[in-house]
N, C-alpha and C positions, 0 to 999 in steps of 0.2 A: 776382150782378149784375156784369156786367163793367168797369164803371167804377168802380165801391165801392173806395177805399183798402183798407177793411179786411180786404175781403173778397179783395182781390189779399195784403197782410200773409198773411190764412189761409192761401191757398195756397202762401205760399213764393215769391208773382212780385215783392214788394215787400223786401227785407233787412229785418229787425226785432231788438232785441234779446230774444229770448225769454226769458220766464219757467217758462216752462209750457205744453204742446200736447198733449191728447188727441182722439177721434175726433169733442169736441163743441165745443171751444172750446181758444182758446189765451189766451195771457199774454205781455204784453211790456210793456219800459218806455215811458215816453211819451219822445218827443223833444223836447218843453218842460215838464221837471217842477216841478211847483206847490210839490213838499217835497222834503228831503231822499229819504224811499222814492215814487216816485208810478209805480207801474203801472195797467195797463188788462185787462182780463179780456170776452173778445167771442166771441160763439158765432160759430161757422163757418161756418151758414148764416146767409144775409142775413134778416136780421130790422131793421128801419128803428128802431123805439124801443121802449121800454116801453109807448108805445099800442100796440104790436100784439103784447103778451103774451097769448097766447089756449091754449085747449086743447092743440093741436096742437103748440106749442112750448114749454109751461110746465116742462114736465121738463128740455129743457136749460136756461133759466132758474133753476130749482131745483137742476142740475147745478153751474152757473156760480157761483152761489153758495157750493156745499160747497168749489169749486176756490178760491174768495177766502178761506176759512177757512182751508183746508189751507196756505196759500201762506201767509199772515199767519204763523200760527204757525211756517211750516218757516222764514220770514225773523226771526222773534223779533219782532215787533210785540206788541208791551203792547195799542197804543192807534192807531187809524186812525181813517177816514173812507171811506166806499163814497160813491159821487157817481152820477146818469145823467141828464145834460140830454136833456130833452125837445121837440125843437121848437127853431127859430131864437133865438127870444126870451131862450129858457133856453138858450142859449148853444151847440147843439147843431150841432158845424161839420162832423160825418160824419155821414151819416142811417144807420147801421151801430148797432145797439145795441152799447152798449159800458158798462162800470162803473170808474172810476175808482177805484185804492186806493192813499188817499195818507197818510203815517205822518210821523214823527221830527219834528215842529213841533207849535207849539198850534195850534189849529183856531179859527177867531173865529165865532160865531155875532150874528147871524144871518150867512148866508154871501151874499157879493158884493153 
């Protein structure tokens, strides 16, 4: 999608600081992080949210996932939070699926 943030980030048209990039999804920090560790992990095809996890893209979703493990532990994270607004309401300001992984603070429940 040509207007997509994140989706210009995947490409390389936007400067990012990466964390991690393979042929399904990459990794970067946020640029207003919520904790001390707080990156984002977002496949590289356009995919709008978690409503539109379906057959066809659930592997790299299940990819994305192993890449937020792999990363937790290669950064020493104990103890995180995986996050994915869904929709306006839920606070969702890039329609780009993306997962938040945010560490080194307490976490308050219920959240916001």
């Amino acid at each position: 999608m040509s207007d997509c943030l994140f989706c210009k980030i995947a490409a390389g048209e936007i400067p990012s600081k990466k964390v991690y990039e393979d042929d399904l999804c990459c990794a970067f920090y946020d640029i207003d992080p919520q904790a001390p560790t707080h990156f984002l992990v977002i496949p590289k095809e356009h995919i709008q949210s978690v409503s539109q996890v379906d057959g066809a893209n659930q592997a790299t979703v299940g990819h994305i996932f192993a890449v937020i493990a792999r990363l937790s532990k290669e950064l020493g994270l104990e103890s995180y939070r995986v996050v994915s607004n869904i929709g306006d309401q839920a606070g969702q300001s890039v329609h780009h699926l993306h997962f938040h992984v945010l560490s080194g603070r307490d976490m308050t429940w219920p959240p916001g």
